[in-house]
N, C-alpha and C positions, 0 to 999 in steps of 0.2 A: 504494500500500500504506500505510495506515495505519500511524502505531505505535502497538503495546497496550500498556498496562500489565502489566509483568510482576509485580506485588506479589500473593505469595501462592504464584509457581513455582517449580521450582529448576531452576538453569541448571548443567550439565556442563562443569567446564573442564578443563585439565589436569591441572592438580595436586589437584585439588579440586569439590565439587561445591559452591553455593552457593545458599541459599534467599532469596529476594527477599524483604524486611519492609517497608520503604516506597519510597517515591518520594521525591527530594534535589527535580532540578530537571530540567526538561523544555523543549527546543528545538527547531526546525524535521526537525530530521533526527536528532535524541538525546535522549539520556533518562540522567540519574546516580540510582541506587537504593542504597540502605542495605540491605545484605545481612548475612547471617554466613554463617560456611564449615563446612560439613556432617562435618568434622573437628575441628572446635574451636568446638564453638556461642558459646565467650566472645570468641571473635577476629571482631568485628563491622567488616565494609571496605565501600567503594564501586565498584561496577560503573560504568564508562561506558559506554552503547551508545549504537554509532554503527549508527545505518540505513539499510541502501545498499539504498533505495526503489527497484523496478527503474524506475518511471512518472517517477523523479524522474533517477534515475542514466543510464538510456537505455543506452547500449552503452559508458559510461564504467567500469559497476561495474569491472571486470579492475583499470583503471589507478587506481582511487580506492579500491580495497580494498591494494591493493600499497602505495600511498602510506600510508595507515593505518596498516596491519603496520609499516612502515618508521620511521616516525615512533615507532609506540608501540616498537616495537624499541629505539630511541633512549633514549625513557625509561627503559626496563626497565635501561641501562646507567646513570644519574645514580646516586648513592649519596654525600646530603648532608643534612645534620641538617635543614634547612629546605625539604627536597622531599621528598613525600610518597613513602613507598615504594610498590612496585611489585611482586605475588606473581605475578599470573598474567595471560596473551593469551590469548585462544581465539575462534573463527569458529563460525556457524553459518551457513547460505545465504545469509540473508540481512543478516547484522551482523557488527559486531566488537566483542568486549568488552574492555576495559583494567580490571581486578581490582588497585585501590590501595587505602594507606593510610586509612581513614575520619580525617578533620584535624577535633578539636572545636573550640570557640569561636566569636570572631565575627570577622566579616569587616572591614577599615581601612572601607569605607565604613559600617556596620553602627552602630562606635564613633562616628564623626566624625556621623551623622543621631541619634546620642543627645546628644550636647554639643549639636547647633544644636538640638533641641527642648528644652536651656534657657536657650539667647541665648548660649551660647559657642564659642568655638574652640578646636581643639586646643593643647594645648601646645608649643613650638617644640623643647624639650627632649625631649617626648615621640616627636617625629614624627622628628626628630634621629635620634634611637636606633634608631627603626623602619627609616628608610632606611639606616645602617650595617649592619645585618643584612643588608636586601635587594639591597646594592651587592656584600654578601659571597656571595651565594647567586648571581649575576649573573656576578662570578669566577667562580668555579666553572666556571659550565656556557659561558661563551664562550670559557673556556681548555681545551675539554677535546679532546681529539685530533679530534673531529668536532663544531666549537663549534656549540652549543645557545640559535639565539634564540628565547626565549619566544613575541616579537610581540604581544602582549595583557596586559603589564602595567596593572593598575588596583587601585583599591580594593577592587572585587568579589572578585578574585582574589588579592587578602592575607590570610591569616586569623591572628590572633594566638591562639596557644595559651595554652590554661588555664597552660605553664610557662615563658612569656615568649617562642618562640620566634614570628618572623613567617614562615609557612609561605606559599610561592608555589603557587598551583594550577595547574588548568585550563590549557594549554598550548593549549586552543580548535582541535583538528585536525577538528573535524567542523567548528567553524564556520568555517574556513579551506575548507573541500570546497564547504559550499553556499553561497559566495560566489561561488566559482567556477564555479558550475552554473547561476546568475541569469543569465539570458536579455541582459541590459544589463551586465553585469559589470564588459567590458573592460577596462583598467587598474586597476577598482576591486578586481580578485579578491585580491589581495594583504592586504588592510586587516586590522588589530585593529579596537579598537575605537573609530568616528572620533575619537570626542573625546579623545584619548588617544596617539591614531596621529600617526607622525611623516611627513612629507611623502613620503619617499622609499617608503612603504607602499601608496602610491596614485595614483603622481604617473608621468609616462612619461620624465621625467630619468635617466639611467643612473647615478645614486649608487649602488644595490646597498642589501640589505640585510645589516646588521650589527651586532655591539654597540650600535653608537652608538644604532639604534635601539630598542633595549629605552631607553636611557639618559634618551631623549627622554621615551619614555611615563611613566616612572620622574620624571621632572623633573614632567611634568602628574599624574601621583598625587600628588607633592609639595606643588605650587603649589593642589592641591584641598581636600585635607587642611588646610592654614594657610588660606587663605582662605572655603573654601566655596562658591569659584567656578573652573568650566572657564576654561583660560586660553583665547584666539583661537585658533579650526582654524586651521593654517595658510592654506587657501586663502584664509579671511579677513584676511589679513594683507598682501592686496594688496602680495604680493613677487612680482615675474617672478622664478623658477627659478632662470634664469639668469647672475640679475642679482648682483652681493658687494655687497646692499643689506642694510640691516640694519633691522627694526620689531620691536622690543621687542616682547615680552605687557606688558602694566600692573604696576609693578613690587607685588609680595605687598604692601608695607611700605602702600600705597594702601588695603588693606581690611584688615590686621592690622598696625597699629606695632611690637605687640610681636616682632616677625621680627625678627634682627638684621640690617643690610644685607649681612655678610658671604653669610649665608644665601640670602638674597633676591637676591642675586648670582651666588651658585654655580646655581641651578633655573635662571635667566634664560638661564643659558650653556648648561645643558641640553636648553633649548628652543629654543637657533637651527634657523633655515630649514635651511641647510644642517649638513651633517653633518661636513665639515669644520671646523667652528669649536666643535663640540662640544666634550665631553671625549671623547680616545681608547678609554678603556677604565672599567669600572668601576673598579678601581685607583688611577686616578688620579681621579676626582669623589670614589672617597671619601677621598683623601689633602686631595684641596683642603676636600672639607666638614668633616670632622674629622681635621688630621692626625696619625696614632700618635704616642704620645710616643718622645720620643729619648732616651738616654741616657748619659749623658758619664759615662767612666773615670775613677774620681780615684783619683790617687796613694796608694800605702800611706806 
């Protein structure tokens, strides 16, 4: 089953009925469209559809449409200035649609390909401030009674808003589906996005996924960002699993000096092999990256 463009129909949900105006961006199994909502033509959002291909889904749809539901369920409970809201779920035969926030601006990778096409790098202060935000949005969802890992942290998926705030998107649950659907898969179904993804994502070691792993991907948006280069896949890094061996990425300060090495030090630790030597939590990476200030009582 092909997917068609739906620009130009209106889809039935719930709460609402909404008229398709363009097309965002389009994937193997989805499609994100710019819609408005047929009760508020000024309240302009974004449909995700996910397409549960029967030639592609096979006798899986049941369990891959539940997971969907479940997941987008998930979302629809988050309520944080830096996730995008969440109005309406709704199913037809053959899809499921997620009815969110439309997030304007541009995207961390977006900004950082305008600075290199004029010989620069971002600023450290700049990217600072960006990851304090995203460590805060991080909190959030891996403290929440049924903690919420992303999996797919990158710069694709940060948009800075027109009012300073760094919005997290795309939580990637179709592209989690048809990873899992590739005939060669295997261990790999689990991945974000490699370059990005931290070992235990794709690796057959029983670490588990957790925090730390947003933390990882989060550490390689960082080291991106300041440099303007992917640090080493892990697998390239010619570490056994196993082993409490330790290989550096290249430290940042190599292709931007102006990084402080405190800086350059905290992403470094973000990006170990193992998960254990991480930082625990976001909590704590952002206490170490910038820590709150303190303040001493003085006497009257």
């Amino acid at each position: 089953m092909k997917l068609v463009s739906l620009v130009g129909t209106e889809l039935p949900g719930k709460t609402s009925c909404y008229q398709i105006i363009d097309e965002i961006a389009r994937g193997g199994m989805g499609a994100i469209y710019e819609a408005v909502d047929c009760n508020d033509e000024k309240k302009v959002i974004a449909i995700k559809e996910a397409c549960l291909d029967p030639d592609v889904c096979k006798d899986r749809r049941p369990e891959i449409r539940s997971r969907l539901r479940m997941e987008m369920e998930v979302l629809q409970s988050l309520d944080y200035p830096t996730l995008p809201e969440i109005y309406d779920q709704f199913s037809t035969e053959h899809n499921e649609y997620l009815v969110m926030q439309l997030i304007e601006g541009q995207t961390l990778m977006q900004i950082h390909h305008n600075q290199s096409l004029q010989g620069k790098l971002l600023e450290e202060a700049l990217v600072l401030g960006w990851a304090i935000q995203i460590l805060d949005t991080l909190d959030y969802m891996h403290t929440r009674p049924y903690p919420v890992i992303h999996r797919d942290i990158k710069p694709e998926n940060l948009i800075l808003a027109p009012d300073g705030r760094v919005m997290l998107v795309d939580f990637g649950l179709m592209s989690q589906v048809q990873r899992s659907l590739e005939p060669d898969a295997g261990m790999y179904q689990n991945y974000g996005t490699v370059e990005y993804a931290p070992p235990e994502l794709y690796s057959d070691v029983d670490w588990g996924i957790d925090a730390r792993s947003d933390l990882y991907s989060l550490g390689a948006t960082l080291y991106y960002l300041l440099t303007g280069k992917l640090p080493p896949r892990p697998a390239d890094r010619d570490v056994p699993f196993m082993l409490d061996v330790k290989s550096p990425v290249p430290a940042i300060r190599t292709f931007n000096p102006t990084v402080s090495r405190h800086t350059d030090d905290v992403i470094a630790k973000a990006l170990e092999i193992n998960p254990d030597q991480r930082y625990r939590s976001a909590v704590e990476m952002r206490e170490v990256l910038i820590p709150r200030r303190r303040f001493i009582s003085l006497p009257f």
